[in-house]
C-alpha positions as CSV (number, residue, x, y, z in Angstrom):
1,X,136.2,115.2,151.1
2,X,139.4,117.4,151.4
3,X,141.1,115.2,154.4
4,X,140.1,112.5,151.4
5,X,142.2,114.1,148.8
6,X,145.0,114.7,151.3
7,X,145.3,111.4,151.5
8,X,145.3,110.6,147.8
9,X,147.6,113.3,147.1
10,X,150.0,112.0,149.7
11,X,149.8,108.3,148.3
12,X,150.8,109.7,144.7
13,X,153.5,112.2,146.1
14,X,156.7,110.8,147.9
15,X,158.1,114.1,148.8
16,X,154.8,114.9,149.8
17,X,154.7,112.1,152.4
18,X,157.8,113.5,153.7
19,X,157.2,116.4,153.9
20,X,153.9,115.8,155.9
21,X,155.3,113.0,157.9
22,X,157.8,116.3,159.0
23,X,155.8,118.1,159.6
24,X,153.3,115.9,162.0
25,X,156.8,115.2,163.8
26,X,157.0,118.8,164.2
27,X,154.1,119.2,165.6
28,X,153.7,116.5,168.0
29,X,157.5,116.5,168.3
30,X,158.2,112.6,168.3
31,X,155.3,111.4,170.9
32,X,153.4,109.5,168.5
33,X,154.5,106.2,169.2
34,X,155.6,104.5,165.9
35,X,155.2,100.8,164.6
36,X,157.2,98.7,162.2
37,X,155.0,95.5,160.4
38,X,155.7,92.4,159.3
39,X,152.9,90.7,156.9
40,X,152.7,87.0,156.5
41,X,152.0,86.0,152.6
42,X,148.2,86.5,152.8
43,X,149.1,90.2,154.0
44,X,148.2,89.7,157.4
45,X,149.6,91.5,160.3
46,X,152.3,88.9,162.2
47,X,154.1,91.0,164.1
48,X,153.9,94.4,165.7
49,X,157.3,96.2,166.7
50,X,157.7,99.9,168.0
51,X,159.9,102.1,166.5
52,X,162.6,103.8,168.8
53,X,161.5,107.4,169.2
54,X,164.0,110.3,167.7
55,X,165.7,112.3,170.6
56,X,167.5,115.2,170.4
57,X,169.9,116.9,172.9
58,X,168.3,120.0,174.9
59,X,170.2,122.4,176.6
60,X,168.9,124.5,179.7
Protein backbone atom coordinates (compact mmCIF):
# COMPACT_ATOMS: atom_id res chain seq x y z
CA UNK A 1 0.00 0.00 0.00
CA UNK A 2 2.72 2.77 0.67
CA UNK A 3 5.24 1.50 -2.32
CA UNK A 4 1.52 1.97 -4.10
CA UNK A 5 1.23 5.60 -3.25
CA UNK A 6 4.84 6.23 -4.10
CA UNK A 7 4.07 5.46 -7.19
CA UNK A 8 0.92 7.58 -7.58
CA UNK A 9 2.57 10.42 -6.03
CA UNK A 10 5.44 10.17 -8.35
CA UNK A 11 3.10 9.98 -11.57
CA UNK A 12 1.32 13.30 -10.32
CA UNK A 13 4.68 15.10 -9.32
CA UNK A 14 7.38 15.89 -12.03
CA UNK A 15 9.84 17.20 -9.68
CA UNK A 16 9.14 14.34 -7.75
CA UNK A 17 10.15 11.94 -10.45
CA UNK A 18 13.32 13.78 -10.56
CA UNK A 19 14.09 13.87 -7.70
CA UNK A 20 13.62 10.10 -7.17
CA UNK A 21 15.00 9.13 -10.45
CA UNK A 22 18.27 11.13 -8.54
CA UNK A 23 18.31 9.72 -6.13
CA UNK A 24 18.01 5.87 -7.37
CA UNK A 25 21.12 7.06 -9.63
CA UNK A 26 22.71 7.91 -6.48
CA UNK A 27 22.26 4.99 -5.02
CA UNK A 28 23.05 2.51 -7.59
CA UNK A 29 25.44 5.10 -9.12
CA UNK A 30 24.54 4.58 -12.94
CA UNK A 31 24.50 0.47 -13.08
CA UNK A 32 20.95 0.13 -13.84
CA UNK A 33 21.07 -0.35 -17.37
CA UNK A 34 18.58 2.04 -19.04
CA UNK A 35 16.16 1.64 -22.10
CA UNK A 36 14.70 4.07 -24.57
CA UNK A 37 11.09 2.72 -26.44
CA UNK A 38 9.59 3.21 -29.44
CA UNK A 39 5.72 2.19 -29.63
CA UNK A 40 4.02 1.28 -32.86
CA UNK A 41 0.31 3.04 -33.14
CA UNK A 42 -1.43 0.24 -31.15
CA UNK A 43 1.13 1.09 -28.25
CA UNK A 44 3.15 -1.82 -28.63
CA UNK A 45 6.70 -2.13 -27.82
CA UNK A 46 8.83 -2.09 -31.49
CA UNK A 47 11.94 -1.41 -30.54
CA UNK A 48 14.20 -1.64 -27.51
CA UNK A 49 17.39 0.66 -27.35
CA UNK A 50 19.85 1.06 -24.30
CA UNK A 51 20.58 4.19 -23.00
CA UNK A 52 24.44 5.16 -22.81
CA UNK A 53 25.28 5.08 -19.13
CA UNK A 54 26.49 8.58 -17.39
CA UNK A 55 30.26 8.58 -16.51
CA UNK A 56 32.04 10.77 -14.61
CA UNK A 57 35.88 11.32 -14.22
CA UNK A 58 37.52 9.73 -10.92
CA UNK A 59 40.68 10.69 -9.72
CA UNK A 60 43.05 8.32 -7.61
Amino acid sequence: MIFDSALIAKDRDPELRKRMLDKIDEIFEGKLPMYKATYDEYLQPVKLERMKPKLRLVKK
